[in-house]
N, C-alpha and C positions, 0 to 999 in steps of 0.2 A: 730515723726519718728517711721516707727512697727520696731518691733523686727529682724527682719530680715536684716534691714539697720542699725543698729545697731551693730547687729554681726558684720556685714562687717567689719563698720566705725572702731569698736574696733579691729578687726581683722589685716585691715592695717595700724592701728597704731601700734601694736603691731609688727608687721613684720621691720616699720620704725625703732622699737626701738631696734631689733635684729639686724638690720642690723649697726646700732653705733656703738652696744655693740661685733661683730664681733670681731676687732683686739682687744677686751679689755681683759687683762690675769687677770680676776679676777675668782678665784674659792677658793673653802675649800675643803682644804684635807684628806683623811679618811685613818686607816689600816698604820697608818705611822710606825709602829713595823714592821709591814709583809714584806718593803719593801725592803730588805736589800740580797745583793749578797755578804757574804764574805766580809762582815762588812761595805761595801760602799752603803748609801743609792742612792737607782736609783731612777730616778724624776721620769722615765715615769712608772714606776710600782705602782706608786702612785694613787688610785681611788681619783677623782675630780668629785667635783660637781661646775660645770660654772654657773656664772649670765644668759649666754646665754641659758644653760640646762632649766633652770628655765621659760624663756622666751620663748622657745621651747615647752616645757608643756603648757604651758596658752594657746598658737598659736593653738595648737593641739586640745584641747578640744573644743578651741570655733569651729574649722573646724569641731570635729564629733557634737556639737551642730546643729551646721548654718547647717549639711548635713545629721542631724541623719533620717529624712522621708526617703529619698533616698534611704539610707543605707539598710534600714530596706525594701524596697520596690526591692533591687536589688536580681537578681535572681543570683548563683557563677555558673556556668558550669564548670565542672572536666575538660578539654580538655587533652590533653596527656602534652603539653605544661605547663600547671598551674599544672599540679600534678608533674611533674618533678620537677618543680623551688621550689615546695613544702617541696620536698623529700631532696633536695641539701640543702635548709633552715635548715630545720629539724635535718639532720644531722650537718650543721655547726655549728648549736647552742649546739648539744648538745658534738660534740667534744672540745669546750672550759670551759668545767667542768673538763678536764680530763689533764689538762696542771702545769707546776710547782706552777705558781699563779693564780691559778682559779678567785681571787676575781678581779684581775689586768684584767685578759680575761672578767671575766662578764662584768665591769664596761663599756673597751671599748667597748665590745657588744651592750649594751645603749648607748654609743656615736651616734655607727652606725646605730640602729632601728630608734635615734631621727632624724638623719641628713635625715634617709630616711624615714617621715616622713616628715619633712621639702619638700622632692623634690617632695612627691606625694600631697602635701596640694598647693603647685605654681604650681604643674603641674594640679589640676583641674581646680585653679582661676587663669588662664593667667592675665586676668583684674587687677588684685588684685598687678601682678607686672609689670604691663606696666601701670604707673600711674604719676601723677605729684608730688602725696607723699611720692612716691618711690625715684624718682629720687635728689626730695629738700636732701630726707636724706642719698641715697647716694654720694652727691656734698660738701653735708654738713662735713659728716663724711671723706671722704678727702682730707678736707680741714682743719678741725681741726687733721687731725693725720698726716700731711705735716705739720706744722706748731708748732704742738710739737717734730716732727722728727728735724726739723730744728732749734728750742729753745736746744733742747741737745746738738742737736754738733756744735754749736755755743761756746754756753755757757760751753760744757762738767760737767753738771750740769741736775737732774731730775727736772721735774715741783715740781712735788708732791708728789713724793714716790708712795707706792706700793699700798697706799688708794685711788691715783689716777687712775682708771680704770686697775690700776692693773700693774702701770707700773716700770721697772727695777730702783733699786736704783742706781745711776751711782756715787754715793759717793762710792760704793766698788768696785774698777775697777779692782780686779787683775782678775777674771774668765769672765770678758766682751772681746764683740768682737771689736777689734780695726784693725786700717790701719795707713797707713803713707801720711801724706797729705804735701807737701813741705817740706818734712824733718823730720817732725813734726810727731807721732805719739796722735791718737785721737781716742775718744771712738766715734763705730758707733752709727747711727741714729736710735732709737726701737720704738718710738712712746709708745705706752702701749702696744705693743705685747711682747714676749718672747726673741726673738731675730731680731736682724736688716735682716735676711734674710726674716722673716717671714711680718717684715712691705714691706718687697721690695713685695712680691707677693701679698700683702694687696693693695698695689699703684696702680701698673698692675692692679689688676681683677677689682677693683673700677673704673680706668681708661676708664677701656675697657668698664664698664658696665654703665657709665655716657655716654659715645660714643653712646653707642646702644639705650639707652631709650630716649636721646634728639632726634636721626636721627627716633626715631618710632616714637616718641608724635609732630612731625614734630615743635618743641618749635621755638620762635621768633629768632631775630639777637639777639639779647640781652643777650638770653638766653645762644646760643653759644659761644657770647664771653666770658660770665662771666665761664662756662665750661672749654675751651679753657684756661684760665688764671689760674684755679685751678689746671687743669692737667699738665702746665706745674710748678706751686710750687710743683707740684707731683713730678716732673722728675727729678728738682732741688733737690730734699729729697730724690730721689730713687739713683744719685749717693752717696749720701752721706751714704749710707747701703752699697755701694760696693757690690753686691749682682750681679755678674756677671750670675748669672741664671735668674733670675728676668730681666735683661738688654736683655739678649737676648729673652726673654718673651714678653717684650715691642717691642722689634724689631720687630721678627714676628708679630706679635697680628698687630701693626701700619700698615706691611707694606700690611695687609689682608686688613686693614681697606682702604686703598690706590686706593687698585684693585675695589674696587668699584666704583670708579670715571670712569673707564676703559669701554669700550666698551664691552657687556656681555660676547659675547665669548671669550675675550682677560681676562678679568678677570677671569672666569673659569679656565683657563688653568693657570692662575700666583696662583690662590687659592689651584690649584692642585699641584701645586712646592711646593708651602707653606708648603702643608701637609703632604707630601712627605717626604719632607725634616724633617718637626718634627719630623715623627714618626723615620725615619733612625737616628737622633740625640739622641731619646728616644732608639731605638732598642741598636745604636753603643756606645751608654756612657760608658758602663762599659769597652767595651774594648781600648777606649778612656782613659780614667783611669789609665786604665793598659800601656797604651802605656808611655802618660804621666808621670807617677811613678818610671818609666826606664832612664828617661832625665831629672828628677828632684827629688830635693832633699824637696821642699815643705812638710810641715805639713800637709796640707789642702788635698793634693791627694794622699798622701801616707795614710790617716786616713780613705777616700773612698777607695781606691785601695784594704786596709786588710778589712773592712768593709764587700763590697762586695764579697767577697771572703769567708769570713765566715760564711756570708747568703747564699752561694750558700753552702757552705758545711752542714751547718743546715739541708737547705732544703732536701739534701740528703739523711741525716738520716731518713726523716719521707716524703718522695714525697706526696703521696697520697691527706694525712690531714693536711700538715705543723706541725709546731712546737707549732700553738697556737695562738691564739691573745695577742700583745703586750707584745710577750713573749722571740723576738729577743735580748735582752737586758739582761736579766735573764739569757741567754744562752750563751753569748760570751766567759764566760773565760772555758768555758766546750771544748770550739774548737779552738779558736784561738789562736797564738804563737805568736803573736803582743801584750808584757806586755805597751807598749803604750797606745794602743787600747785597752786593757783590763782596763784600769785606766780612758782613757776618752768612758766610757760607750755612745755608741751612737747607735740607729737603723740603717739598711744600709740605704745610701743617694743615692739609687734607687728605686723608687717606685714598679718598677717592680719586682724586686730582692726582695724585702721587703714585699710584697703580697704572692708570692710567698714563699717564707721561711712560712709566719707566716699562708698560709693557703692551699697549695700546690694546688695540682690538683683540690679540693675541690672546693679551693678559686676562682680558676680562669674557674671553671664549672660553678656556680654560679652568676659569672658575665657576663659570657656568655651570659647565662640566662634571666637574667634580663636587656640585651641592644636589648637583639632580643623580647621582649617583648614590652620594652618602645618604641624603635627608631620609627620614624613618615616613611611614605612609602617616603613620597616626601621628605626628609630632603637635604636640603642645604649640601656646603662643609663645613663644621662648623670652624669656626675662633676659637671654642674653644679649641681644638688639639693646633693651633699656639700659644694659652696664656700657657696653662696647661703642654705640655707636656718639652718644656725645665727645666721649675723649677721641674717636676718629675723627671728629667733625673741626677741632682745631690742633690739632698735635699729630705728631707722627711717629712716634716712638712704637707701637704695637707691632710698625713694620720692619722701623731701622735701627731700633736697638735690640739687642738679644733678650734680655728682661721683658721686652714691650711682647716679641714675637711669642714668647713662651705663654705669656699672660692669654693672648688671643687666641692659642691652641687650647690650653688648660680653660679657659671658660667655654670658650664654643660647645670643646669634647661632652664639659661638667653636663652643660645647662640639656644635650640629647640623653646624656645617660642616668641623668639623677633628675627624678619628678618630685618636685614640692607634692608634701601629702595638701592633699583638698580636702 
């Protein structure tokens, strides 16, 4: 075997093994003195280093390996274009030195260089994830995180504790998420993520992305059924998270998948509702929220309703630059009159809101930027909108957990480089 097949080989095993290690909450944590607001330590101001970070580094190196000639052979042209995305970089980087917790802003700064990183290393080797080793290890992996989702709340018992890929001890239930199931109150479903909303979006995007790679690698009947049978132990574990964002994730995401069957132009025009419709649910959440909050007396939307409210006030303060990376948390009891909210330290459970706040005009010049760069001329109506955007629209984990960030890379990249056959 030369060297070159080699890289690959090693390359997409390494990708197979990131992609297990995904919903898996194992990291070490750094600066654990620094973290503290007024005597309450905040997880998310925490600098972590993930199994996956690690995994993400090896990935990386062999890519400038396996592409260093090229590299070195490629000509950059300044265009007005690349020097702007330049300048918007440049300066976003260097305004997260300048924030309450600088080391808490660098750290996720490296979250988000690796994750993009990640998108530009799938996005040269489309190959590398439209594969049959791709696929084993995404069926694979949820299949086993269905299955230990389903052993917990069965059982209301951990496999393994926290040496187990990292997963929550549910021997200590008083700060766990729980529901009421026949009367009965039970601890939700976590698999080895963080929390059972974060395995509910872990179900979805794996769902979705076992959907797409078997309908592209055109795989046998066999193949589909034994698919088919994992994603519905999925669906069965995904109510068990109660994870009503995630649910309507599935919905959409499904009913996109649906419209294919559909006669072209009849499909277009339903993929166009689809998306339609997500973005308006993405756009309308907050005041949804708000509306909600008014005619009930819930925890859960009264906790978003001041949430969002407080990120919008943040944001205020600093429009331009934001408040910071990962710095909305640090910042809540400076503005908000919610001593609830104040105690259960949370980022806003809007994506949008929460970009915003944490990177203002900046953040979202930036992004700009870089989808008018990457997008393909001919791009599809993308199904990714229908997965991604309900569980933006009240959760926040796609940005502030490591598992959420990876999920959002890995579908974005999936949904440009892999076309549902029509």
């Amino acid at each position: 075997m030369n060297p070159t097949r080699r890289l690959a080989t090693a390359s997409t095993l390494f990708l197979c093994l990131l992609l297990f290690l995904v919903p898996s909450n194992w990291f070490f944590k750094f600066n654990e003195t620094n973290s503290y607001v007024n005597g309450l330590l905040v997880d998310y101001l925490l600098p972590k280093l993930y199994a996956t970070d690690l995994i993400l580094v090896v990935m990386l190196g062999l890519s400038l390996v396996a592409n260093f000639a090229q590299l070195m052979q490629t000509k950059i042209t300044f265009t007005p274009k690349i020097m702007l995305l330049a300048a918007l970089s440049l300066l976003f980087i260097i305004r997260q030195f300048f924030t309450p917790f600088p080391v808490a802003a660098g750290s996720y700064l490296l979250h988000l260089v690796l994750a993009g990183g990640l998108a530009l290393s799938l996005w040269k080797r489309p190959a590398q994830l439209v594969s049959y080793p791709v696929l084993i290890a995404v069926v694979l992996t949820l299949l086993f995180q269905s299955m230990v989702g389903l052993y917990q709340f069965q059982t209301q018992e951990s496999v393994g504790g926290y040496s187990f890929l990292g997963e929550v001890e549910l021997s200590q239930p008083l700060n766990l998420a729980k529901a009421s199931f026949a009367g009965e109150e039970k601890i939700l479903a976590y698999g080895t993520t963080a929390h059972p909303n974060v395995l509910a979006g872990f179900l979805v995007a794996y769902s979705w992305l076992s959907v797409l790679l078997a309908q592209r690698l055109k795989v046998s009947s066999s193949w589909k059924i034994g698919v088919a049978g994992v994603i519905l132990l999925a669906a069965i574990t995904l109510w068990q998270t109660q994870s009503w964002s995630a649910i309507v994730s599935a919905f959409f995401s499904g009913l996109y998948g649906l419209t294919m069957l559909l006669p072209k132009k009849i499909s277009r025009q339903l993929q166009l509702v689809l998306i339609t419709t997500s973005i308006v649910l993405f756009l309308g959440s907050p005041f949804l929220v708000q509306l909600a909050s008014n005619i009930t007396s819930s925890p859960s939307i009264s906790r978003r309703q001041s949430l969002t409210h407080t990120g919008v006030t943040l944001w205020l303060t600093q429009p331009l630059a934001g408040v910071g990376l990962n710095q909305t948390t640090a910042l809540l009891e400076t503005v908000s009159v919610n001593q609830e909210v104040v105690r259960f330290i949370q980022p806003v459970h809007h994506l949008g809101v929460l970009w915003l706040t944490e990177t203002g005009a900046l953040g979202v010049g930036l992004l700009a930027s870089l989808w008018y760069l990457a997008r393909k001329k001919s791009s599809q109506f993308s199904p990714a909108l229908c997965l991604l955007l309900p569980l933006a629209s009240f959760d926040h984990y796609l940005l502030t957990i490591n598992t959420g960030l990876l999920i959002l890379v890995i579908v974005l990249v999936s949904s440009e480089l892999i076309e549902l056959k029509e």
